[in-house]
C-alpha positions, -999 to 999 in steps of 0.1 A, spaced: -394 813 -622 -410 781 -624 -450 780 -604 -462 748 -589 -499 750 -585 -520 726 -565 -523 717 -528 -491 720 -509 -497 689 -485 -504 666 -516 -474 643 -519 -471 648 -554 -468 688 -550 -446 683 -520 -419 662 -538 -414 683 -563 -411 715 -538 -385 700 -526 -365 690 -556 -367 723 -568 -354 734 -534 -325 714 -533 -313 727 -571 -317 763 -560 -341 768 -581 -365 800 -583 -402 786 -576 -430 799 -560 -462 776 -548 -498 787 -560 -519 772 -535 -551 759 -544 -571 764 -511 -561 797 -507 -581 811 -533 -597 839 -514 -563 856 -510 -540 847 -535 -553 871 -563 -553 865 -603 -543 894 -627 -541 877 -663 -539 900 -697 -527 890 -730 -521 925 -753 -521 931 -789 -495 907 -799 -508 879 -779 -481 881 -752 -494 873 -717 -487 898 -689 -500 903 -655 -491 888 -620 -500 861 -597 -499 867 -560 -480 835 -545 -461 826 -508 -470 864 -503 -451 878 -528 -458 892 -560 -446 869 -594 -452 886 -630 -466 864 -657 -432 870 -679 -408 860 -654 -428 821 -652 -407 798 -678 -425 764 -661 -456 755 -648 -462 721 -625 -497 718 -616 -519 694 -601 -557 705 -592 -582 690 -574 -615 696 -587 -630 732 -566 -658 718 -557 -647 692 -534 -623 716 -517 -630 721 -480 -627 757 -480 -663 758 -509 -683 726 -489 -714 749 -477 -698 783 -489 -722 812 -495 -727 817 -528 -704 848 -531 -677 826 -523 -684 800 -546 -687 821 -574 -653 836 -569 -638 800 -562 -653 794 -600 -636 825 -611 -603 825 -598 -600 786 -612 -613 797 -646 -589 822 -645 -558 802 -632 -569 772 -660 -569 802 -687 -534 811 -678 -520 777 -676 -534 768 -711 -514 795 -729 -490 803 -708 -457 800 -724 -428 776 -713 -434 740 -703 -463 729 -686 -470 698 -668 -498 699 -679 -520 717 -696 -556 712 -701 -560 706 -738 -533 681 -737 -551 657 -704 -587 660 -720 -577 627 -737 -578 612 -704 -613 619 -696 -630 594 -721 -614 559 -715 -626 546 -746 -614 580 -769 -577 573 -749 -580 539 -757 -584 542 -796 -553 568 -797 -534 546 -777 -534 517 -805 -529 546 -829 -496 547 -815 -487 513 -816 -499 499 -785 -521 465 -781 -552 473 -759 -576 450 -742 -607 437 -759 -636 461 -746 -670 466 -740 -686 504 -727 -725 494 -719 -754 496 -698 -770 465 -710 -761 436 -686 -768 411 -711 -741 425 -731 -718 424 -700 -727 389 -691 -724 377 -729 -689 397 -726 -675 373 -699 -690 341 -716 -668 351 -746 -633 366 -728 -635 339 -692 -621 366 -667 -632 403 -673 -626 435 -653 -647 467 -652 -639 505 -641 -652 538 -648 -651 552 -684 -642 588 -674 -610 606 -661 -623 600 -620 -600 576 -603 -619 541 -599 -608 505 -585 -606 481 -614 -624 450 -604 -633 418 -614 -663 406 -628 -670 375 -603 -705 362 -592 -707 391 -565 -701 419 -591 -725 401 -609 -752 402 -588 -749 444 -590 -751 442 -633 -791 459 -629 -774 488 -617 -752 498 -648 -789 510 -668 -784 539 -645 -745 545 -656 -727 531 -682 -695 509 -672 -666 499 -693 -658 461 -693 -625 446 -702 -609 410 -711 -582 402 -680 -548 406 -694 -529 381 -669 -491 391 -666 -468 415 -646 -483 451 -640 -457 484 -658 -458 517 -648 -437 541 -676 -435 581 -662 -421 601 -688 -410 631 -681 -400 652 -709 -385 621 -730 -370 609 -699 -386 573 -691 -390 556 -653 -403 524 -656 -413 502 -625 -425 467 -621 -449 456 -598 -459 421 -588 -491 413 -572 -521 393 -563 -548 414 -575 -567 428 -602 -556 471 -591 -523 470 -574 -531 504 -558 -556 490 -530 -543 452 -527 -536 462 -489 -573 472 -489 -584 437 -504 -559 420 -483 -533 415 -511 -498 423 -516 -483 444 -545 -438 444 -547 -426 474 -564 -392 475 -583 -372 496 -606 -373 480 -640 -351 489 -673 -374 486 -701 -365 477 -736 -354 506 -759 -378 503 -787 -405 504 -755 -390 531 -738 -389 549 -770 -429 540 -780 -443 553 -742 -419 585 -751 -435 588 -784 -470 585 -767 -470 608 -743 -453 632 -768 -480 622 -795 -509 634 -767 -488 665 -759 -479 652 -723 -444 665 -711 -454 644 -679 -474 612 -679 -480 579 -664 -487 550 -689 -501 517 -676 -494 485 -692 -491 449 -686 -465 422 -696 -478 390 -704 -465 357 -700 -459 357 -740 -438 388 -737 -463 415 -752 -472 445 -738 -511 453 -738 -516 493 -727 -542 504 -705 -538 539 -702 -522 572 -700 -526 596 -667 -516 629 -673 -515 636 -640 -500 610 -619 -496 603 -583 -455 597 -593 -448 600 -556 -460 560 -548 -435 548 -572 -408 574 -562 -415 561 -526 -413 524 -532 -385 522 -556 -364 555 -550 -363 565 -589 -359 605 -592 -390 610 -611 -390 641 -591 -357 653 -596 -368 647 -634 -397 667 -634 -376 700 -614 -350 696 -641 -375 697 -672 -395 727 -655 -362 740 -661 -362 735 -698 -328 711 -693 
C-alpha cells in the first residue's frame, strides 16, 4: 500500500494519484485538510516495529501494510481549515501533524521524503556548503544585514542577485538601483546575496537514481515568474551528460533524497555552477511543459522497482 499525504488539489499530489491509478496500484490519499476526521493511531512495540492504522478515503490502512510514502505538506498553520480556529482545534491540528511527521520519519519503505533528509534545505547557506562537498561549483556568496557589505558585494561581482536564506519559497532578484534603494531594510532580516551566474537555467529531478533533466531558456533572473515580470521562460527536455547525471544522482543520494529537484546553471564556458537542492519540488511545471514522466517515475519507485 503506498500513502500519498498532502493536499489532494495540489498539482503535484494530483499527478502522482493518477500515475499510481493508471498502474493499478494500491494507494490511499491522506488528506491534509481533513485533519479533524481522518484519525492517527501510531505505536512502535518492543522491537521497534511500527503498528497501528491511519484512517484514509474512508477506510481503514494498517501501518504494516504501507511499503511507500509520497508526501508533500503545507505548513498547518496556513491551512484554511486552522485561520481563526478555536484553540481546541488548533491544538489537535498541532497534534495530528506531529503525529503524521513522527510516522513518516521512521516509517519503513521509501519515503519521498522524510524530514531528517529535507532539513538540509532549510538553511541556504548549510545546503550550499554540502553541495560543493559533492562536487558541485557554487556562486560566490554573501548572507548579511549590513548594506555596506551588500553594496561592497556588487562593486566586486558587477551583477548580483539576492533571495531568502531559509527553506520558504522566494523570487530571486536582482540587485539593480531599485532593490538598492530597499538595502536599510535587511538590518531587520538577514538576506543572502549572490554573484549572477549568466548561462542557460537546469532543472535535474531524481527520482530514485532515475534523472529528468530540463532546459529552460529565459529573459530573467527566476524563470518561475518571468510571465509576472513580463518575461518569457521556453522549457525543453534536455539529455544531460553522464558523469552529470551521475553527480546530481550522487547528490540527492548523498542528502538522503529519493526525490529531489537540483537547480543549476550552464554557462557560456560549459560549467555547471549549482544552486540548490528542493526536496520537495513542484515536478508537475516541468512534467507540464516538457511531457517527461517524472510522475510515472516517482509511482514506480514508491513501488520499490
Amino acid at each position: 500500500m503506498i500513502i500519498v499525504c498532502g493536499i489532494a488539489s495540489e498539482r503535484p499530489i494530483a499527478l502522482v494519484v493518477d500515475a499510481l491509478r493508471r498502474r493499478g496500484l494500491p494507494y490511499a490519499v491522506l488528506h491534509q485538510r481533513r485533519f479533524t476526521d481522518t484519525p492517527i493511531d501510531i505505536r512502535v512495540d518492543g522491537g521497534g516495529d511500527v503498528g497501528g492504522h491511519l484512517r484514509c478515503d474512508g477506510r481503514t490502512v494498517p501501518c504494516s501494510d504501507v511499503t511507500g510514502i509520497y508526501t508533500r505538506l503545507m505548513d498547518w498553520r496556513l491551512l484554511p481549515e486552522a485561520r481563526g480556529a478555536d484553540e481546541e482545534t488548533l491544538r489537535h491540528c498541532q497534534a495530528w501533524h506531529e503525529a503524521l511527521g513522527t510516522w513518516i520519519e521512521i516509517a519503513p519503505g521509501r519515503v519521498m521524503n522524510r524530514a531528517s533528509a529535507a532539513a538540509t534545505n532549510r538553511s541556504k547557506p548549510y545546503q550550499a556548503q554540502l553541495i560543493r562537498r559533492a562536487g558541485f561549483r557554487v556562486p560566490e556568496t554573501l548572507v548579511t544585514d549590513d548594506p555596506d557589505l551588500a553594496l561592497a558585494f556588487r562593486d566586486r561581482h558587477g551583477r548580483v542577485v539576492y533571495k531568502s536564506i531559509s527553506g520558504v519559497r522566494s523570487i530571486v532578484r536582482l540587485l539593480d538601483d531599485e532593490a538598492v534603494a530597499r538595502l536599510p531594510r535587511i538590518r531587520s532580516c538577514p538576506v543572502q546575496f549572490q554573484r549572477y551566474i549568466p548561462g542557460v537555467n537546469i532543472r535535474v529531478h531524481v527520482v530514485a537514481g532515475e534523472v529528468f533533466a530540463t532546459r529552460i531558456e529565459t529573459d530573467q533572473a527566476d524563470y518561475r515568474y518571468a510571465g509576472r515580470y513580463g518575461g518569457r521562460a521556453d522549457l525543453t527536455p534536455w539529455t544531460p551528460p553522464r558523469e552529470l547525471a551521475l553527480r546530481c544522482a550522487d547528490l540527492a543520494t548523498g542528502l538522503g533524497l529519493a526525490l529531489a529537484g537540483i537547480d543549476l546553471v550552464l554557462t557560456d564556458e560549459g560549467e555547471f555552477f549549482c544552486f540548490e537542492v528542493n526536496p520537495s519540488p513542484a515536478y508537475s511545471f516541468y512534467e507540464d511543459h516538457t511531457a517527461q514522466p517524472i510522475s510515472d517515475a516517482i509511482a514506480r519507485a514508491l513501488l520499490g522497482r
